[in-house]
N, C-alpha and C positions, 0 to 999 in steps of 0.2 A: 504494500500500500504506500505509495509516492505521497510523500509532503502530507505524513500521517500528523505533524504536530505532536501535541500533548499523547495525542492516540485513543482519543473518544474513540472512533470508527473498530481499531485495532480490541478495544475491551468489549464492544459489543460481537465483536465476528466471533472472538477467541470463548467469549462466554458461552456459546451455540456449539460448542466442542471443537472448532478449528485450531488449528495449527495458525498465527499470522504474525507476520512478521511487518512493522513501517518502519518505513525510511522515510529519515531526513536531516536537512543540512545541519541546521543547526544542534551544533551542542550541549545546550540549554535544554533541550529536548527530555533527554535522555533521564535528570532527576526529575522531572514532573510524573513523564510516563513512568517511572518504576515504584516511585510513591503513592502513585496512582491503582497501579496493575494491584500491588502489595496491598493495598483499602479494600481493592474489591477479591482480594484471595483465589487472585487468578497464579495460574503455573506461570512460570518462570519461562520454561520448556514452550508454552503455549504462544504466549504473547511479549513477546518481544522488538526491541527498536533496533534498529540500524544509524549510526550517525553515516552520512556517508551521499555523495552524489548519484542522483539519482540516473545520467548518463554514464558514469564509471565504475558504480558497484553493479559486484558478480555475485549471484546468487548460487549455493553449494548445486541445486537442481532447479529445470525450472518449474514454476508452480501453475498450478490446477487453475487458480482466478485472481484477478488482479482488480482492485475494488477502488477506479480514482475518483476518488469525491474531491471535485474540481481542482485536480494539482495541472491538468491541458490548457484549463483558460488562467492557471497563474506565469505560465510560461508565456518569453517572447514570442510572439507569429516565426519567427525566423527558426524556432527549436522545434515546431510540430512535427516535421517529417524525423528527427531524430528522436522523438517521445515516440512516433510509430514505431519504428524501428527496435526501438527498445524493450517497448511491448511484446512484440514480435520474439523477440529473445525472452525476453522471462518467462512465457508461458509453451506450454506445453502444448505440440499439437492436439486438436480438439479440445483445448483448457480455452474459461471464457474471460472477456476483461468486461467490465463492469462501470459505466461511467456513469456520475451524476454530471449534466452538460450545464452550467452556467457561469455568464448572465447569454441565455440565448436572447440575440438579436431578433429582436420585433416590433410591434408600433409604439410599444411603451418605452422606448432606446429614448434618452438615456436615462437606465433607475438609479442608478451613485451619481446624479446631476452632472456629468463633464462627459468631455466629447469623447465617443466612439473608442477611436485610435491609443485611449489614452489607459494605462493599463497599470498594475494586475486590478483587478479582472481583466484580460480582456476580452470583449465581444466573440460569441460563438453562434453553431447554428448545427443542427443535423448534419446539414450537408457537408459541413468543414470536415467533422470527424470520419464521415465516408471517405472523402475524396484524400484523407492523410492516412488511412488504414486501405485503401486501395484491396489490390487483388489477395492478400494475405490474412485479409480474417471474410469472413459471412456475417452479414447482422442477420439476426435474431429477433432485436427486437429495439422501436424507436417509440418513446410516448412520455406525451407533454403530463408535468405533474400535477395534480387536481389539488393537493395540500402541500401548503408549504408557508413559512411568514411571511409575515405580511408583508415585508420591506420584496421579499422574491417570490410572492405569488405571479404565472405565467412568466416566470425568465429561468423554470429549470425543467429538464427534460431528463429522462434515463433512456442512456441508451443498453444494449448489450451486444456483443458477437464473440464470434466463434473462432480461434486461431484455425487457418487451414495447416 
């Protein structure tokens, strides 16, 4: 899980009996999430951080799903075909990636009040994450979220697909 943070996301997957592991940059990271993990008397074994770049860490194998709750629209436009990429590699043929898409672009642009181009977030859409996963995954599945707060009601989508 890319640019897991504290590792909210990372406690609720691993609670469900997963194995998961986030990455991310910072090192500050690492005592929240384990102070954290340690409250809610999660394994060790289970739930785990990675300090570490999320285009140069190598994973022991690669994994079954990859679950990015919007670490695509924290990246430059310039890193998207390298975040495909990357994907591509950490997951296992037939393993799925998992993405929550926002702020998708639509009439309500702009919701954080400033222009478009100006980022992180920056502006997404369906069709972006297709056209940068190309021939090497299948979607599965694309739909706009019905709940969500208020500040991101209609700016978030899930998508899913399939590594070929």
């Amino acid at each position: 899980m890319p640019g897991c943070g504290a590792g909210w996301d990372v406690f609720e997957l691993a609670a469900s009996g997963r194995d998961v592991v986030g990455l991310d940059l910072a090192p500050s990271t690492r005592a929240v999430f384990e102070t954290e993990r340690d409250r809610r008397g999660l394994d060790p074994a289970r739930a785990r951080v990675e300090i570490a770049d999320f285009f140069e860490w190598s994973a022991s194998e690669p994994f079954d799903l990859v679950w990015d709750h919007t670490f695509f629209c924290a990246l430059p436009p310039g890193l998207r075909d390298d975040w495909a990429a990357r994907m591509q590699a950490l997951l296992k043929p037939g393993a799925e990636l998992v993405a929550l898409l926002f702020p998708v672009h639509g009439p309500q642009w702009p919701p954080l009040g400033r222009d478009p181009g100006e980022g992180p977030p920056y502006p997404v859409h369906p069709d972006l994450y297709r056209q940068h996963l190309g021939s090497g995954f299948d979607e599965l599945e694309m739909v706009p979220i019905t709940e969500s707060s208020p500040g991101r009601r209609g700016l978030e989508w899930l998508g899913r697909w399939r590594r070929r």
